[in-house]
N, C-alpha and C positions, 0 to 999 in steps of 0.2 A: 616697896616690894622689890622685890631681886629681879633681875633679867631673867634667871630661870624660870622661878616662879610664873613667872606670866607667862612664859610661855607656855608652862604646863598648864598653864588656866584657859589658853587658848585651845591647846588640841584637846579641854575635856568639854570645851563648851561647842567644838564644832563635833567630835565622837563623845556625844555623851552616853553611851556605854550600847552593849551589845544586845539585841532583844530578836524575842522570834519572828519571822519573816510571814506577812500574812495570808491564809490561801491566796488569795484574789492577787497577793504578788505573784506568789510561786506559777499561778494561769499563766502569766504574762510569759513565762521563761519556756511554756512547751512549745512544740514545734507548730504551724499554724500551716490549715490545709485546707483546700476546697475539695468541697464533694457530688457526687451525683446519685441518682437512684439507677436501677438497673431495669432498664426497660425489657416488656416483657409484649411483642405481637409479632408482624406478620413482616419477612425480611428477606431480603433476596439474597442470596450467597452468586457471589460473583468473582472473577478472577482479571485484576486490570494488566494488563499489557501496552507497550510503547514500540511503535519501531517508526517506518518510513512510510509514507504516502506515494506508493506507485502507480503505475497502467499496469491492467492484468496482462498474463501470457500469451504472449501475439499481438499485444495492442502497440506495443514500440515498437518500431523497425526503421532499420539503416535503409534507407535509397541513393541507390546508385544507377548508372548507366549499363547497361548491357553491350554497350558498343565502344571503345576507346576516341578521346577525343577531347578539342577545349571546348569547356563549359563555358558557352556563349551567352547564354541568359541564365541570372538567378534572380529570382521573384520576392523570393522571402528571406527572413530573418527572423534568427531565435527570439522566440515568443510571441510569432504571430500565430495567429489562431487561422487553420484551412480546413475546406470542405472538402468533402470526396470524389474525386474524380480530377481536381485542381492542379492544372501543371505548376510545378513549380520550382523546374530548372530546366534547362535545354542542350544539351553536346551540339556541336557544327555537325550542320547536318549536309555538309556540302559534298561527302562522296556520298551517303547514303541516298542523298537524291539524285546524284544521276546515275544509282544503280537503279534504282524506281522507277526514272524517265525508259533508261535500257531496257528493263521490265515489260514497261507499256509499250514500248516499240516492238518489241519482240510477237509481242502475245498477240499484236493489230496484222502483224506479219503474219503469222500464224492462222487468224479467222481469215486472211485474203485466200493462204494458201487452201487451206480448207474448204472454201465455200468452193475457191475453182475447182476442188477435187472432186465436191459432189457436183457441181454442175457437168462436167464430164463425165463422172458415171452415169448420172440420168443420162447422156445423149445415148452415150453406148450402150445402154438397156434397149433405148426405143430403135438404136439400128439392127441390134442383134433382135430384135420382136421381129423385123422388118426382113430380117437376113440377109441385110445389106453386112453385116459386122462378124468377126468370131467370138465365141462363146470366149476364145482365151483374151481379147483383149476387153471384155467385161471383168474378167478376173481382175488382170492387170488393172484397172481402173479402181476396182471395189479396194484392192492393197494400198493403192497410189492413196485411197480415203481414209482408210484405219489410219497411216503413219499419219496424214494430215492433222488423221483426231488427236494420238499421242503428241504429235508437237504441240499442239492447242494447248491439252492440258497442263505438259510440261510447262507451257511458258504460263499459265494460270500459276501456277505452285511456286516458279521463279517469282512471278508477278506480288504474291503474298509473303513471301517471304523479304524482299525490296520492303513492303508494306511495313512489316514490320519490322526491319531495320530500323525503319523512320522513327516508327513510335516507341524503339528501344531508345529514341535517345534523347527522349523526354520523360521526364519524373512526375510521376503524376500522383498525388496525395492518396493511398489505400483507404483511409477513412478519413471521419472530422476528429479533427486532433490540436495537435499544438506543434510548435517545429521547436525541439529539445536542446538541437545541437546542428552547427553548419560547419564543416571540416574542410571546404576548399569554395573557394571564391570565385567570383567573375572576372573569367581569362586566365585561370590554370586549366592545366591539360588533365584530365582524369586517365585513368589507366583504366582494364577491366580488373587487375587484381584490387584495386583501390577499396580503405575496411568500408568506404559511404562517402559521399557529398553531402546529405543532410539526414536527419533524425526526425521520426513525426512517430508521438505519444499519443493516443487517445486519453481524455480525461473524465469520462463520462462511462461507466462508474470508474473511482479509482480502488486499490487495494492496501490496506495497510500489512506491512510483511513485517513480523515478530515473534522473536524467539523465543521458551518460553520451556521452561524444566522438563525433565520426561516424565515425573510427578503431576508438576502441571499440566499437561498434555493429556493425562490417562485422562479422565473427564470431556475433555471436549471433541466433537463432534459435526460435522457440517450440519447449517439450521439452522445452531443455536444463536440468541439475536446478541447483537453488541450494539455500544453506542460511544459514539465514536465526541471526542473532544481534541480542539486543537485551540492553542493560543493565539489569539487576537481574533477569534472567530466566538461570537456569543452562540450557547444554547450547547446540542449537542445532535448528530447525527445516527439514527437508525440503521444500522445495517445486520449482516449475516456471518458465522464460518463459514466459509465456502472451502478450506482444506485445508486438511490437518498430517502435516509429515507424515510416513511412517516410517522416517530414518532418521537420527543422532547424524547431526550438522559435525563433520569432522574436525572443524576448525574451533568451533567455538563451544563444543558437545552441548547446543541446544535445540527443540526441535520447532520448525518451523511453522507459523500458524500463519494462515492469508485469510482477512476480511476485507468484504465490500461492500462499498459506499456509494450511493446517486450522487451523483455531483452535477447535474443539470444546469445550474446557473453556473460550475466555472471556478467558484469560489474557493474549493481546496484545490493547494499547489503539490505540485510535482514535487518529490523530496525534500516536502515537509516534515518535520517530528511532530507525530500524535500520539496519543493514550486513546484505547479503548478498555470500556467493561465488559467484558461477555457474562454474560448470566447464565448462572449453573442452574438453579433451582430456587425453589421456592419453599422460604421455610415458612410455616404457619404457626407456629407457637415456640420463636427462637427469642433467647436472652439476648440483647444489647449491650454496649457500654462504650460510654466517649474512648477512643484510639490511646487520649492520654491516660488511661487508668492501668494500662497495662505497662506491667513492672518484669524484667527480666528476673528469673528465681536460678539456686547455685547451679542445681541441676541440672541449666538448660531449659526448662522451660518459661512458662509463663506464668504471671498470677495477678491479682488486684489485690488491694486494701483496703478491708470488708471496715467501718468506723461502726463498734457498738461501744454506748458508756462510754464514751469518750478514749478509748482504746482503739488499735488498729489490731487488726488481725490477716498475716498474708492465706490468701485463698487460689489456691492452684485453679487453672482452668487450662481448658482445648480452644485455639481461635481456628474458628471456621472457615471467616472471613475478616477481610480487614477493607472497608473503603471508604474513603468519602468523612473523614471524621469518626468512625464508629464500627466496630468491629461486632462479631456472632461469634458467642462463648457458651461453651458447655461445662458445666462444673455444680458445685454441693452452693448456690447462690441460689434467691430467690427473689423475685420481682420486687422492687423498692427496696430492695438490698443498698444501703451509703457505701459508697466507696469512693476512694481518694481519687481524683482525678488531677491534681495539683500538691507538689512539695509532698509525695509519699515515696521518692525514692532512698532508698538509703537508714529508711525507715525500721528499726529491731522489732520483729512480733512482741505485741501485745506493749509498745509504746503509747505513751498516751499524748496526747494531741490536739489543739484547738481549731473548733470547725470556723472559721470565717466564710462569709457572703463572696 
């Protein structure tokens, strides 16, 4: 045999000729997809949000000294936890106190002069009883008492004022808090215009602050509950709206929602990032469907891909809600309705398609 030859004996015995391809091949070639059914009961429509872990309004504040002077003691450092009433820095208070001593001396000066005033007008009463005395130096005596009094209390009002000198120039913790921020140290001099010495945050409850469409916003309301989730913290926390903007954030045009949280043990931080859910309502007889079944449509909107006969079909819908896995759809769908939840993107209506497990 010829070199040709055989060779042509080769390529008819690996292609021995062309034949038709069998269903069960052609299965093998359609596109392959998982599916779900479309749950049909009771679902909550809710709206998640993200933003920061604050202290509510008036719960942070700068302290500082009321009197200029160097910060002779400081007590604390960012992140220690203090109670209320807790000094926790101190200014030299060395003129302050001997305006105080000056004070006390004054005022002691003042009950001597006083007391002598009234004991001199008692005599003068009982000489003018006696008519040993004139009527005019009872007057003069009763005068010489009033201004004794005026001095008295003048130097009472100096006296308190001295007082609090003093205690202006200790920092005393407004509430139980946390210490945020320390801006000057032990043995610099504070000024009175100075912005603080230290920062004290209450943490107990805190507030998540997030911003949130004006769409989104029309729905919510102070009450409504949320529940609050932060990473590296299991479970998830109960809380409230407690206020809803009613003004478009200039900067970033969104409007501003604040929830809050017990924080009792301590265990959320200060300028943290969390998510919370707020709950709108409650649907009683709403459609489900796993998050991945929803397919973007040309239109703009949305849709799933309903699996009958082994065909797809796109099926427009309205999402309600979207959380957690699984979304609330309004649409021509009916409870254990298949649809593609895997490999239906990209998919032509009325493709036909193999269900796999």
């Amino acid at each position: 045999m010829s070199p040709r030859l055989a060779w042509l004996a080769c390529v008819l015995a690996v292609f021995p000729g062309c034949k038709e391809t069998p269903p069960e091949a052609l299965a093998t070639l359609l596109p392959r997809v998982r599916v779900a059914a479309v749950a049909r009961g009771q679902a909550l429509r809710g709206l998640r949000v993200t933003g920061l872990l604050a202290a509510p309004p008036g719960r942070e504040v700068r302290l500082s000294p009321l009197t200029p002077g160097r910060l002779s003691s400081l007590r604390v450092a960012e992140g220690d936890r203090v109670r209320a009433g807790e000094v926790l820095a101190q200014v030299d208070t060395g003129p302050a106190t001997a305006e105080l001593q000056q004070a006390e001396a004054t005022l002691r000066e003042s009950l001597a002069a006083l007391g002598a005033a009234r004991e001199k007008r008692a005599r003068t009463d009982v000489l003018v009883a006696h008519g040993v005395a004139a009527r005019q130096d009872a007057e003069q005596d009763r005068s010489a008492e009033a201004a004794a009094q005026a001095t008295e209390a003048r130097a009472r009002s100096a006296l308190e004022l001295a007082r609090r000198g003093v205690g202006r120039a200790s920092l005393q913790a407004p509430f139980d808090g946390v210490v945020t921020a320390v801006w000057i140290r032990q043995g610099e001099r504070v000024e009175g215009s100075a912005p603080g010495v230290l920062q004290v945050s209450a943490t107990d409850p805190l507030e998540l602050r997030a911003f949130v469409t004006s769409k989104e916003a029309a729905p919510l309301q102070p009450g409504q509950r949320a529940d609050l989730t932060v990473d590296g913290l299991e479970g998830t926390r109960e809380g409230k709206v407690v206020a809803v903007s009613p003004s478009v954030d200039p900067q970033n045009g969104g409007v501003l929602v604040r929830l809050r949280f017990p924080n009792p043990a301590g265990d959320l931080r200060l300028g943290s990032s969390a998510s919370a859910r707020i709950s709108l309502e409650v649907l009683e007889d709403a459609l489900t469907v796993p998050s991945s079944a929803l397919l973007p449509l040309e239109d703009g909107g949305v849709g799933v891909a309903r699996v009958e006969d082994g065909r797809v079909h796109t099926v427009p819908v309205r999402v309600w809600s979207e959380d957690e896995g699984r979304a609330v759809i309004q649409g021509p769908l009916a409870a254990g309705a298949v649809i593609v939840v895997e490999g239906g993107y990209s998919l032509p209506d009325d493709a036909g398609v193999e269900v796999v497990k």
